[in-house]
C-alpha positions as CSV (number, residue, x, y, z in Angstrom):
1,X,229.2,10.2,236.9
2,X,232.8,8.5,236.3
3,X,233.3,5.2,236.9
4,X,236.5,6.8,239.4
5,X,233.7,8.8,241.5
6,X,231.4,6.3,241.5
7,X,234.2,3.9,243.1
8,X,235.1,6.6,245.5
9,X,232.0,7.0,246.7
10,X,231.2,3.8,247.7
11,X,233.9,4.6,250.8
12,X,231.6,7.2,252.2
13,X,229.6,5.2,255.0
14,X,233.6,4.5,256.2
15,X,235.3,7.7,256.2
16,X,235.8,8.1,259.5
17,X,237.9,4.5,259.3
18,X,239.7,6.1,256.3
19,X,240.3,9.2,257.0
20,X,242.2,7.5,260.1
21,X,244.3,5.8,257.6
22,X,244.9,9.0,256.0
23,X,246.2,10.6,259.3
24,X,248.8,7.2,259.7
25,X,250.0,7.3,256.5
26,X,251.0,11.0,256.6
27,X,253.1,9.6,260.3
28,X,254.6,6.6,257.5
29,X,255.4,9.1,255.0
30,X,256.8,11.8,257.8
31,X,258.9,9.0,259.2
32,X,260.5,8.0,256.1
33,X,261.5,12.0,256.0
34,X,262.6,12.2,259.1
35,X,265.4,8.8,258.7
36,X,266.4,10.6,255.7
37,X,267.4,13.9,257.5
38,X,269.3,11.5,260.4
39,X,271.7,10.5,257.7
40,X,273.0,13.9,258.1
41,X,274.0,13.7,261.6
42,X,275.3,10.5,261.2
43,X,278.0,11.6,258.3
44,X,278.5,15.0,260.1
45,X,278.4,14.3,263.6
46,X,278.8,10.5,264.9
47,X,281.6,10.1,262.7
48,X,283.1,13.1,263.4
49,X,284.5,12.8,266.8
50,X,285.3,16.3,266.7
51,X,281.9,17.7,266.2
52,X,280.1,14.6,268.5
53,X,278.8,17.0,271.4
54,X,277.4,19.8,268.8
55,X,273.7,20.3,268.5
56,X,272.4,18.1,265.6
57,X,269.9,20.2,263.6
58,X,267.3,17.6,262.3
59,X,265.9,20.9,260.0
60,X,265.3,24.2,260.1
61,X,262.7,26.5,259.7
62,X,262.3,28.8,257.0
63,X,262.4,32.5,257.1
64,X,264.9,32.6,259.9
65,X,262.9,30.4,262.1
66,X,264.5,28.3,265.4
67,X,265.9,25.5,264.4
68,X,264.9,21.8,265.5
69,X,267.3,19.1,267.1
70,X,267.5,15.8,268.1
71,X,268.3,17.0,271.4
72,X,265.2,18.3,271.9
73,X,263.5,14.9,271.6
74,X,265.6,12.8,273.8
75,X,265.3,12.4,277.6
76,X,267.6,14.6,280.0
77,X,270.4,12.3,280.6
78,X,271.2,11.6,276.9
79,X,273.7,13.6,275.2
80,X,276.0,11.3,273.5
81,X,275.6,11.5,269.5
82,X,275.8,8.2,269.3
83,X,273.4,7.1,271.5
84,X,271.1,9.8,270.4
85,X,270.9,8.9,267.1
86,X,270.4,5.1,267.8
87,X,267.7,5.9,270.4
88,X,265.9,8.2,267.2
89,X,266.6,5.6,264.4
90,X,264.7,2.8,266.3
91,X,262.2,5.2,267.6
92,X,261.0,6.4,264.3
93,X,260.9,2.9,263.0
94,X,259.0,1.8,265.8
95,X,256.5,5.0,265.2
96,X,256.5,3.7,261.6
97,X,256.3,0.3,261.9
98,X,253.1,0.9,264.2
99,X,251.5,3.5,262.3
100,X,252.0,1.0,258.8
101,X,250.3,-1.8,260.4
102,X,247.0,0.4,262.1
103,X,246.9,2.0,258.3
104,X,246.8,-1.0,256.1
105,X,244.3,-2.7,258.3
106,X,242.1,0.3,258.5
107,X,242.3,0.5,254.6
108,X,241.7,-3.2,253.9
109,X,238.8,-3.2,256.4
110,X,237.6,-0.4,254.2
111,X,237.9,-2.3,251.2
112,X,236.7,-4.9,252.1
113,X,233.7,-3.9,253.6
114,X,232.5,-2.0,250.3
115,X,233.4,-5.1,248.4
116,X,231.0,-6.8,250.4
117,X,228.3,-3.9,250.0
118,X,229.0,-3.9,246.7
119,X,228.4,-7.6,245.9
120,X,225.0,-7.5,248.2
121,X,224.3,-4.7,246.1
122,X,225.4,-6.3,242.6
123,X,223.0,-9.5,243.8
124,X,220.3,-7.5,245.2
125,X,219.9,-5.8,241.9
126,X,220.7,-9.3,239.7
127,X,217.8,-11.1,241.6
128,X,215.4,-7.7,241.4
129,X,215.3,-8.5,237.5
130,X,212.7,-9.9,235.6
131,X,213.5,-12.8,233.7
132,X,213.9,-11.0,230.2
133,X,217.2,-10.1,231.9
134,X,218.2,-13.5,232.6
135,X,217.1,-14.1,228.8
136,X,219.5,-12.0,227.8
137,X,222.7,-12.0,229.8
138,X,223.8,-15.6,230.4
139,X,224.4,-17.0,233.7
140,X,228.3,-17.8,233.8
141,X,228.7,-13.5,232.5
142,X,226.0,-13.0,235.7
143,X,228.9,-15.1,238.2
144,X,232.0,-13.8,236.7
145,X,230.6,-10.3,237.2
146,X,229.7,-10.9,240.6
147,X,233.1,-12.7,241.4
148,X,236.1,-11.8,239.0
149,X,234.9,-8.1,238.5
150,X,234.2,-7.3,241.7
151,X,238.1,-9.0,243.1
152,X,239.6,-6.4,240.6
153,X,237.1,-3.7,242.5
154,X,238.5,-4.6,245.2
155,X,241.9,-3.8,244.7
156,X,240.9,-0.4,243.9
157,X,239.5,0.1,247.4
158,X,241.8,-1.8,249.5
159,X,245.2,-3.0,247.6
160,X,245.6,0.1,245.2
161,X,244.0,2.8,248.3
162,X,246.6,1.4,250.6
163,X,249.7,1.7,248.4
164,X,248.6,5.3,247.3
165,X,248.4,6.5,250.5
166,X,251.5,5.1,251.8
167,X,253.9,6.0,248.8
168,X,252.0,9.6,248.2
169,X,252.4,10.6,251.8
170,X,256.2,8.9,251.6
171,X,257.1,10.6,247.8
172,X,255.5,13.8,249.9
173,X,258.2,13.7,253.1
174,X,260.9,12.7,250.9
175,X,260.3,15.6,248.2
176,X,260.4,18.1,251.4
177,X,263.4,16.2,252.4
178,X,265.3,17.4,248.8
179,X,264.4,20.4,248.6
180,X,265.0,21.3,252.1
181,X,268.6,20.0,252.1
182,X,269.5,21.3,248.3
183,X,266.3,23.3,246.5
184,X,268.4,23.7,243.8
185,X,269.8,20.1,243.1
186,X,266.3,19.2,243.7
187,X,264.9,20.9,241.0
188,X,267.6,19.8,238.7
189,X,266.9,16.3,240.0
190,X,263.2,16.1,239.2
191,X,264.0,17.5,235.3
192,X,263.1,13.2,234.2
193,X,259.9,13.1,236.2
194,X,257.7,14.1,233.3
195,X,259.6,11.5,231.0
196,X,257.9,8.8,233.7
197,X,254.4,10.3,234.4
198,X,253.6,11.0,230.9
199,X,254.6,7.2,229.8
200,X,252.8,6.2,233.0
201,X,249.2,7.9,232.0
202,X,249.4,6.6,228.4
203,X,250.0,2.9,229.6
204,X,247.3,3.4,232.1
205,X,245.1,4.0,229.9
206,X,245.7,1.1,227.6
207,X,245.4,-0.9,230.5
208,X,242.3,-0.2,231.9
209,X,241.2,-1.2,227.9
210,X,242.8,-4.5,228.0
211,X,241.0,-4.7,231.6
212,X,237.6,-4.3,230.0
213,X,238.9,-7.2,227.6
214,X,240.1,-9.4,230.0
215,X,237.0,-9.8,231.9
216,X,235.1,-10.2,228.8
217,X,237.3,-13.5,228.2
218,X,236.9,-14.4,231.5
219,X,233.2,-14.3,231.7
220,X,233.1,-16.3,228.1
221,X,235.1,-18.7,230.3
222,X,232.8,-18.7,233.0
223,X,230.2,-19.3,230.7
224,X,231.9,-22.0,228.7
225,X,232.4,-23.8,231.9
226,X,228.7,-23.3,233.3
227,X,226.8,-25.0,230.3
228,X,229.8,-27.4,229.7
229,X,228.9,-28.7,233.6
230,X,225.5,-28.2,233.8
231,X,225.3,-30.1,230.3
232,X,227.7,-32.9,230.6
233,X,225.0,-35.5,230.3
234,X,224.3,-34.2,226.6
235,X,228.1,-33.7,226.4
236,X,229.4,-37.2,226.4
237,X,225.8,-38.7,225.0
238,X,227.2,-36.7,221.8
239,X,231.2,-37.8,222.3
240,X,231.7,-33.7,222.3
241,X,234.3,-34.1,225.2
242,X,237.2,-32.6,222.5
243,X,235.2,-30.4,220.8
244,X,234.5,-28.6,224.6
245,X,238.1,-28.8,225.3
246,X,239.1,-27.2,222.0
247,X,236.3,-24.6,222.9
248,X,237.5,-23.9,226.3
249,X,241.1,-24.0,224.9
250,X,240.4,-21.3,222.5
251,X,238.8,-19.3,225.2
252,X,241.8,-19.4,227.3
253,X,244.2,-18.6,224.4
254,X,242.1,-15.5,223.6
255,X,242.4,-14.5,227.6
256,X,246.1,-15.6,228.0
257,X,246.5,-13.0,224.8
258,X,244.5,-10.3,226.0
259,X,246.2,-10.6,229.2
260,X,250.0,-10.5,228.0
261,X,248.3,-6.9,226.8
262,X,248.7,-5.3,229.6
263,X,251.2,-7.3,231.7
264,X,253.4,-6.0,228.5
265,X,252.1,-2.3,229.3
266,X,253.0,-2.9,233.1
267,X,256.3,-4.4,233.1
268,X,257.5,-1.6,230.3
269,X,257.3,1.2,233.5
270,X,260.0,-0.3,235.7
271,X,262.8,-0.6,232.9
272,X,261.9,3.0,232.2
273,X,262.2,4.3,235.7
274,X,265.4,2.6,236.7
275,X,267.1,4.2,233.2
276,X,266.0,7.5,234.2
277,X,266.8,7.0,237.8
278,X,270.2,5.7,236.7
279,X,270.8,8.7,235.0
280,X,269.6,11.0,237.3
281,X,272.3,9.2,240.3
282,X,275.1,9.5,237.6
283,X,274.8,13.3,236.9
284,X,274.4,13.9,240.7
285,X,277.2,11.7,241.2
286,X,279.5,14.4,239.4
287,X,277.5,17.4,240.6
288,X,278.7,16.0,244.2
289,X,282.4,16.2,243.3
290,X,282.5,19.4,243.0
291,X,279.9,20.6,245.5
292,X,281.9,18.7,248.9
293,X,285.2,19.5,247.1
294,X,284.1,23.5,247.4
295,X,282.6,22.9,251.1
296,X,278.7,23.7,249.3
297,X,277.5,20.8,251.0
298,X,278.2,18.4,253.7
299,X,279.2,15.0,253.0
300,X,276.1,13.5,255.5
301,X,274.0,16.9,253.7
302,X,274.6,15.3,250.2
303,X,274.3,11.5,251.7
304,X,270.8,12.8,252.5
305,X,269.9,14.2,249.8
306,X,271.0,11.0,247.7
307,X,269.0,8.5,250.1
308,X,266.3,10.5,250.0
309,X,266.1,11.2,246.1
310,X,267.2,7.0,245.9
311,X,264.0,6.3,248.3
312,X,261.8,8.3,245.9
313,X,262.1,6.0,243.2
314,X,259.9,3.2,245.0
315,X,257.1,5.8,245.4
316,X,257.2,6.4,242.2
317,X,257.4,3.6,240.7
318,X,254.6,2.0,243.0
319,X,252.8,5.1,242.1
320,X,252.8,4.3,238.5
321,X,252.1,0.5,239.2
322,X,248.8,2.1,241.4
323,X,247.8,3.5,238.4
324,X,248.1,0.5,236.7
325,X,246.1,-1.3,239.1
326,X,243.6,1.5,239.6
327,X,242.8,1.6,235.9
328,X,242.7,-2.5,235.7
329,X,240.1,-2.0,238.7
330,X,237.8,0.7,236.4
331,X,237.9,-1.7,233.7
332,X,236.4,-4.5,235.4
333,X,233.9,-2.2,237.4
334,X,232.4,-0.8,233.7
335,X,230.0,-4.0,233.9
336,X,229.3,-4.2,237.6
337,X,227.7,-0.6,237.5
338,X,226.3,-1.2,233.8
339,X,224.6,-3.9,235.8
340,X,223.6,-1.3,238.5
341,X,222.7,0.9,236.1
342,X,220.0,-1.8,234.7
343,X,216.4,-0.3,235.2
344,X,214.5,-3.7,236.3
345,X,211.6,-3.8,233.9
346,X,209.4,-5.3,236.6
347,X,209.4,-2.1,239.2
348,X,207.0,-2.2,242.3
349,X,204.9,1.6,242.5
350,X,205.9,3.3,245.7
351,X,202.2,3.6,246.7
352,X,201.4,-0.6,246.1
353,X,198.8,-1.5,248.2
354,X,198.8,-5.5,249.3
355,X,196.7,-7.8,247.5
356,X,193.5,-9.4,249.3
357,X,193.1,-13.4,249.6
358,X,192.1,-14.5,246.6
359,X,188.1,-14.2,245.9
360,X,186.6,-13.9,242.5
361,X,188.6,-14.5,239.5
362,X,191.6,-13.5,237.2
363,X,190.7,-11.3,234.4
364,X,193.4,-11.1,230.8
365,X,192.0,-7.9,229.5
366,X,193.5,-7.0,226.2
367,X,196.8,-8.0,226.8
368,X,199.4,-7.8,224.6
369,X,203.0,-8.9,225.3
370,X,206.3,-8.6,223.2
371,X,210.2,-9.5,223.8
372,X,211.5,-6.2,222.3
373,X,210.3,-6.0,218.8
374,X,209.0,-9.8,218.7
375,X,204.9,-9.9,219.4
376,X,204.4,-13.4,221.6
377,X,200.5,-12.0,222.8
378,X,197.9,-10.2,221.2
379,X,194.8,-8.9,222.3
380,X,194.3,-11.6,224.9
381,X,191.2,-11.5,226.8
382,X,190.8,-14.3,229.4
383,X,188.7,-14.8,232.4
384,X,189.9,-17.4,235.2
385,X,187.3,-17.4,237.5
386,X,187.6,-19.4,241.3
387,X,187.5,-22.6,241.6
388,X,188.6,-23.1,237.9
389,X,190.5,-25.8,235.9
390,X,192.0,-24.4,233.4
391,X,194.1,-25.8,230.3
392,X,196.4,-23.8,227.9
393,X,197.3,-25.8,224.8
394,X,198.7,-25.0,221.4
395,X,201.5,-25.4,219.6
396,X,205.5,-24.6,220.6
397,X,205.8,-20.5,220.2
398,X,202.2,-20.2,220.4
399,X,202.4,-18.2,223.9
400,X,201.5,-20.4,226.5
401,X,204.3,-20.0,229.0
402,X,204.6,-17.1,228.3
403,X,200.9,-15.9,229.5
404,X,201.6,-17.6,232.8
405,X,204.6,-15.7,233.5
406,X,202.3,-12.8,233.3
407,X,200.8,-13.8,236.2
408,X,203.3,-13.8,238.7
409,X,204.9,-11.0,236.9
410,X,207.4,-12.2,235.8
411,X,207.0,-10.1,233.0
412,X,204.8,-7.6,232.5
413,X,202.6,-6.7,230.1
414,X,202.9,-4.6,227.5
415,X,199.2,-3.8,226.3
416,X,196.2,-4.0,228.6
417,X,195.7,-5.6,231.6
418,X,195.8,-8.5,234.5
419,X,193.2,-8.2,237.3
420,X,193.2,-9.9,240.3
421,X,189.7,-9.4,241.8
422,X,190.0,-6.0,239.8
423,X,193.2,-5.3,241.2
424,X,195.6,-4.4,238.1
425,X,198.5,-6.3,238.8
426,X,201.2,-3.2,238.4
427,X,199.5,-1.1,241.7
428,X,199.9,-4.2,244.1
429,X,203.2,-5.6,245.8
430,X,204.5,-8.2,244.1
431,X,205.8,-10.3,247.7
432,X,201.8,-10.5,248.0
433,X,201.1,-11.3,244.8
434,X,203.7,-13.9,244.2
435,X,202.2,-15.4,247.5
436,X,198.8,-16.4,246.0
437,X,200.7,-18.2,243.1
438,X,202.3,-21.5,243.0
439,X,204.3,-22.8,240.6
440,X,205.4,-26.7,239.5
441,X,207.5,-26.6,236.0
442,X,208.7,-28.8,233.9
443,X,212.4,-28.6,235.0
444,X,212.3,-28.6,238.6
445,X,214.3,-26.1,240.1
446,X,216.1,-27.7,243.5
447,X,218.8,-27.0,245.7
448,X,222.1,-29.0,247.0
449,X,220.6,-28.9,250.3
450,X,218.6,-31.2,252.4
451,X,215.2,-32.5,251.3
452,X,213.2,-30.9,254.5
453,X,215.3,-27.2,253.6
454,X,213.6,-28.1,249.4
455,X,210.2,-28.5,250.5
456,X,210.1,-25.9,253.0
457,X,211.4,-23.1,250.8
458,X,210.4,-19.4,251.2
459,X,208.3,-20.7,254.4
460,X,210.2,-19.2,257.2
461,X,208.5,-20.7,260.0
462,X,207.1,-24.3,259.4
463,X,208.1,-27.1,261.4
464,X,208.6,-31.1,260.7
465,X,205.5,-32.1,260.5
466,X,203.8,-29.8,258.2
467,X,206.6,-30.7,255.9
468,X,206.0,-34.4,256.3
469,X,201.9,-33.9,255.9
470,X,202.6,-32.0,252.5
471,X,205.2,-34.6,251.9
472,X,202.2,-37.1,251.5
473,X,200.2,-35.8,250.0
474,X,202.7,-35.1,247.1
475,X,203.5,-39.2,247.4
476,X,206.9,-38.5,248.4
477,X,206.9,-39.3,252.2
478,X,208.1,-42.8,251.3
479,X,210.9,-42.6,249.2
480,X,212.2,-39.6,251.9
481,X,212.1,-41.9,254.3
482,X,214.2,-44.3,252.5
483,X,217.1,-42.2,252.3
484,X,219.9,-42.5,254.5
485,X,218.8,-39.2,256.6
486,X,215.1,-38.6,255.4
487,X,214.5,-35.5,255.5
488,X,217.6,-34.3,256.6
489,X,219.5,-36.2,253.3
490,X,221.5,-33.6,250.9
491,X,219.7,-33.9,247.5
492,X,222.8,-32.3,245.3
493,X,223.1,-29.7,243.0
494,X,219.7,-29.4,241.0
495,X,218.5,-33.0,242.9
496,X,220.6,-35.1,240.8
497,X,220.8,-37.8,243.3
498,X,216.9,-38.1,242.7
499,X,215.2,-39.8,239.8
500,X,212.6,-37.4,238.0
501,X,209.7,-38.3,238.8
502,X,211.1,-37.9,242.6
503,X,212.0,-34.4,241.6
504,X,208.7,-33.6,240.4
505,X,207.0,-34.4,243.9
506,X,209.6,-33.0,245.9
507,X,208.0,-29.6,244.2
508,X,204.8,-30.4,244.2
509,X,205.1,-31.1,248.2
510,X,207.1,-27.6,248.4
511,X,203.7,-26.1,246.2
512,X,201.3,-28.1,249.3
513,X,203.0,-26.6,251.5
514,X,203.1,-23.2,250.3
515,X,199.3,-23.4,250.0
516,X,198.3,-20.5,247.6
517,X,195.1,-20.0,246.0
518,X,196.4,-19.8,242.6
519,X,197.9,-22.4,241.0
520,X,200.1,-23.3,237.6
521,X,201.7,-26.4,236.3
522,X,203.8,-25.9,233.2
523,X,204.0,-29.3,231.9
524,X,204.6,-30.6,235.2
525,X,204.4,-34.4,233.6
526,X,206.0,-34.2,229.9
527,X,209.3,-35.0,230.9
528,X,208.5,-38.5,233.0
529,X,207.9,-41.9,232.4
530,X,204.3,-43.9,232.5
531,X,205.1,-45.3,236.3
532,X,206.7,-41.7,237.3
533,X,203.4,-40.0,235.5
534,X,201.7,-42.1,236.8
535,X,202.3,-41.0,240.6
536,X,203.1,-37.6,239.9
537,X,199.4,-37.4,238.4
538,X,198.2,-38.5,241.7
539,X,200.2,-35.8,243.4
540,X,199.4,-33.0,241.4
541,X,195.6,-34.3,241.9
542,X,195.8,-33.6,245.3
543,X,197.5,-30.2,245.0
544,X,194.8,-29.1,243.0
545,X,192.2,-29.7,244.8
546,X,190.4,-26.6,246.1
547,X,192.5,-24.5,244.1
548,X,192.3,-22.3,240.8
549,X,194.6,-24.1,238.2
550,X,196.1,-23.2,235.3
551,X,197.4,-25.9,233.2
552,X,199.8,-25.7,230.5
553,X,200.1,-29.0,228.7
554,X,201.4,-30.7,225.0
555,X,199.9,-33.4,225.5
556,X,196.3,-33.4,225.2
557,X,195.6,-36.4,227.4
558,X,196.1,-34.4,230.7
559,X,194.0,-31.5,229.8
560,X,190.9,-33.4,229.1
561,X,189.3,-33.0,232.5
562,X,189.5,-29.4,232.4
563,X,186.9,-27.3,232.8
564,X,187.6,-25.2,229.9
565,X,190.6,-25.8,227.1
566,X,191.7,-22.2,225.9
567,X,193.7,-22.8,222.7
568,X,196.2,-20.1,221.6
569,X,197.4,-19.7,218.3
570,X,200.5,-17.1,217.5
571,X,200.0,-15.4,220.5
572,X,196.1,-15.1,220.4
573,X,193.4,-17.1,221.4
574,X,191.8,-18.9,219.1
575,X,189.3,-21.2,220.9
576,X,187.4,-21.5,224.2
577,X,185.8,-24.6,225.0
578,X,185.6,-27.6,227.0
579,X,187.3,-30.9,225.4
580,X,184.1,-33.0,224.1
581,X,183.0,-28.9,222.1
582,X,186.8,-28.5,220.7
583,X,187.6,-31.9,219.4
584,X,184.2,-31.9,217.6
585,X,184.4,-28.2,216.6
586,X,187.1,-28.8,213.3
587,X,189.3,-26.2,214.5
588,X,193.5,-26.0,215.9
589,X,192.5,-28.6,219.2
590,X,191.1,-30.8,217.0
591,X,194.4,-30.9,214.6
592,X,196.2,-31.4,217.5
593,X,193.8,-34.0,219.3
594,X,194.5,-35.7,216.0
595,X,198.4,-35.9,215.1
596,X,198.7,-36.8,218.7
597,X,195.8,-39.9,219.0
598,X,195.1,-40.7,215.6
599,X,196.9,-44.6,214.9
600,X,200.1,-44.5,213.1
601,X,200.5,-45.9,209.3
602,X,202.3,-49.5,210.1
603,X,205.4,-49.0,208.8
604,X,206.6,-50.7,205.2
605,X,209.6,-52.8,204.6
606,X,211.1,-53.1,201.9
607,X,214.0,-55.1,200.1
């Protein structure tokens, strides 16, 4: 389906609302027709005292039908030229005026409203993803999509749909107007038209390519500016300030170009419209001499005619610039539906039944996991069974984050299987599954809102004092407290205002309180100091009590308790053991144990 349908069809659940719109920009465009055909009387009867009381024909039917006048629509008492064709100049106005403003709000409300559905839809489907998706489309494309593609949507729906309607339904009226008054001259008259539209469809076209362009540039900005923020820390740690501006400069120069593209292509349609409109006047100009000179036409006939063909070039020449816009609105929606035309790798069967409590153990049965055409885990076979402490260690690449993002399915697999209790992981629903399973990272992911609002994410329903019981646990109920509005204190973007070991207990008491059965810490402590470690240790030493664990660790020092070490090695398992077996065994944990403990050479000076 084209991009056009597809953006027509999001109007569907509002065409009543539009088709409303329709119906009072057909009164507009009949109103512009019918001011038109009262320059007539004006020319030929209000200034000709002489023919002031004879019936003013607005138009006539064709085929010898009756003929319609202004007398008709005025009240019994009026019959004075004059005042009838004031009374019918501010009426239609009025009538237009009216039936303009009902239109464009019905039209914007339109818009806007499938903007909105269109965003929910566009963020539905982002968050649906796994996180290979986020992997491979950077986050500042993922906002600019969301924001700066869908504005140019919606001028297509609301902007661009408004002026269509009203200049189609006015370049309508005012064509009927021409060739009612003078077929001939009309036909004469509208010889350029194909010297505009032809132009017109050509420019369009190149537009909607620079469009595509355009939003390219400005989602490289967007980008530029989301790791440039999110990174300043590292930025001026490096002195990189200028080399980021140069950066961004560049990006802007390459969007200001690609911009002056089609701003070029736009502004080339008016200069062409008023020359052939100019021309067109000027030949009618001396067709008129002769035509009044002869008695073929009125003076107010060919007045009309003129205002009317003089009115038809703003139809037109919005016309062209809807075109323009339209096409400028296609471009940018090519990635918001390439987007909605992703098929989310992780897909929930129609017939997934909800997972059970947690009971027995987690079974890795042959599994086998790749990004695209890179292996990361072969032939895995794991059990985890209740109750369990267990530790995955090896080195960087080796897999180890990697199987336990298999867990909450965050991926799946590839080869083989994940049982929960027997339950393949792809036939259950993953809101069930994903409750059994919490999570503390390395990076801790918080939110610039208040502390109570961090721990108590994804719980809909908990109250103060849950959060404040899970607080202490997690060792963080006293430095809450000391914050200017405890638990009620904004945290910033991504906690910023808290140190990291703070951070890290903040999530653990958001894992407390989320209580699942399951639970995985991704080198929850690498990242803190010996104090912050320290305490987070004690934390995490209380959310793991009662629970199944899975720890991924570098260092070796926090895995020794375990009650089994699994080492992986390039994606495969390569030992299974408890810490006293491996570092005794001569294999991969005991090279490791041994770069990381064994005493460091003291270091030589020399001259």
């Amino acid at each position: 389906m084209s991009k056009s349908r597809r953006l027509a069809g999001l109007i569907r659940p509002y065409t009543p609302r539009f088709l409303a719109a329709i119906v009072l920009m057909a009164i507009v465009g009949a109103c512009e027709a019918i001011i038109a055909l009262l320059i007539r009387p004006v020319f030929d009867r209000v200034l000709e005292p002489a023919h002031s009381t004879a019936p003013m024909v607005l138009f006539k039917l064709p085929f010898h039908g009756p003929a319609i006048t202004l007398q008709e629509f005025m009240p019994g008492g009026v019959h004075d030229a004059w005042t009838m064709v004031a009374i019918a100049i501010v009426a239609v106005t009025l009538i237009k005026g009216l039936s303009g403003y009902f239109a464009t709000y019905s039209i914007n409300f339109v818009g806007q409203s499938v903007v909105r559905d269109l965003r929910n839809l566009l963020y539905a489907k982002v968050t649906a993803q796994s996180m290979a998706f986020f992997s491979a489309n950077p986050t500042g494309r993922l906002i600019s999509t969301v924001t700066n593609d869908i504005e140019r949507v919606q001028d297509a729906v609301s902007h661009v749909a408004a002026n269509f309607l009203k200049q189609s339904f006015t370049l309508i009226g005012l064509l009927a107007v021409i060739f009612y008054v003078d077929w001939r001259l009309a036909l004469v008259s509208l010889i350029m038209v194909p010297f505009v539209i032809f132009p017109s469809a050509n420019i369009g076209r190149y537009i909607r390519a620079s469009s595509r362009k355009s939003q390219d540039n400005m989602s490289d900005l967007a980008n530029i500016l989301q790791e440039t923020f999110t990174g300043i820390r590292v930025v001026k740690a490096f002195g990189m300030e200028n080399f980021e501006r140069s950066k961004f400069r560049a990006a802007t120069h390459r969007l200001l170009k690609v911009n002056l593209r089609w701003v070029r292509a736009h502004a080339v349609t008016s200069p062409l419209m008023e020359l052939l409109g100019a021309i067109t006047v000027a030949g009618l100009l001396l067709y008129a001499r002769n035509e009044i000179l002869h008695h073929a036409q009125t003076t107010g006939g060919f007045l009309a005619f003129l205002y009317a063909l003089i009115k038809m070039y703003e139809p037109i020449k919005r016309l062209t610039g809807v075109n323009n816009g339209f096409q400028l609105a296609v471009g940018a929606s090519e990635r918001v539906f390439d987007i909605l035309d992703v098929n989310a790798e992780v897909v929930e069967k129609p017939h997934a039944v909800e997972l059970p409590p947690f009971e027995r153990e987690l079974a890795f049965e042959d599994v086998d996991f790749s990004y695209g055409e890179l292996p990361v885990l072969q032939n895995v076979n794991l059990r985890i069974r209740k109750g369990e402490v267990v530790a995955i260690v090896g080195s960087s690449g080796a897999g180890k984050t990697t199987l336990a993002n298999l867990i909450p399915r965050f991926f799946d697999v590839t080869g083989g299987h994940i049982l929960f209790d027997g339950y393949d992981l792809r036939n259950v629903r993953v809101a069930s599954l994903r409750a059994q399973v919490g999570i503390v990272t390395q990076e801790t992911v918080l939110f610039n809102d208040t502390v109570f609002n961090n721990i108590s994410y994804g719980q809909s329903s908990v109250n103060l004092r849950a959060v404040e019981e899970a607080s202490r646990a997690a060792l963080a109920h006293e430095f809450i407290m000391e914050m200017p509005e405890g638990y009620n204190t904004m945290i910033g973007e991504r906690g910023q205002r808290l140190s990291g070991g703070e951070r890290q207990r903040i999530a653990i008491a958001r894992a407390l309180l989320k209580n699942s059965p399951i639970l995985i810490l991704d080198e929850a402590t690498s990242a803190l100091d010996t104090e912050s470690e320290l305490l987070v240790q004690r934390a995490l030493m209380n959310l793991m009590a009662g629970r199944t664990v899975l720890v991924i660790a570098h260092r070796l020092s926090t895995v020794r308790r375990a009650d089994r070490i699994v080492v992986l090695d390039r994606g495969a398992v390569s030992e299974i053991g408890t810490h006293h077996d491996l570092v005794t065994r001569g294999g991969i944990y005991q090279k490791l144990h041994n770069l990381q403990f064994v005493d460091a050479d003291p270091a030589v000076v020399t001259d």
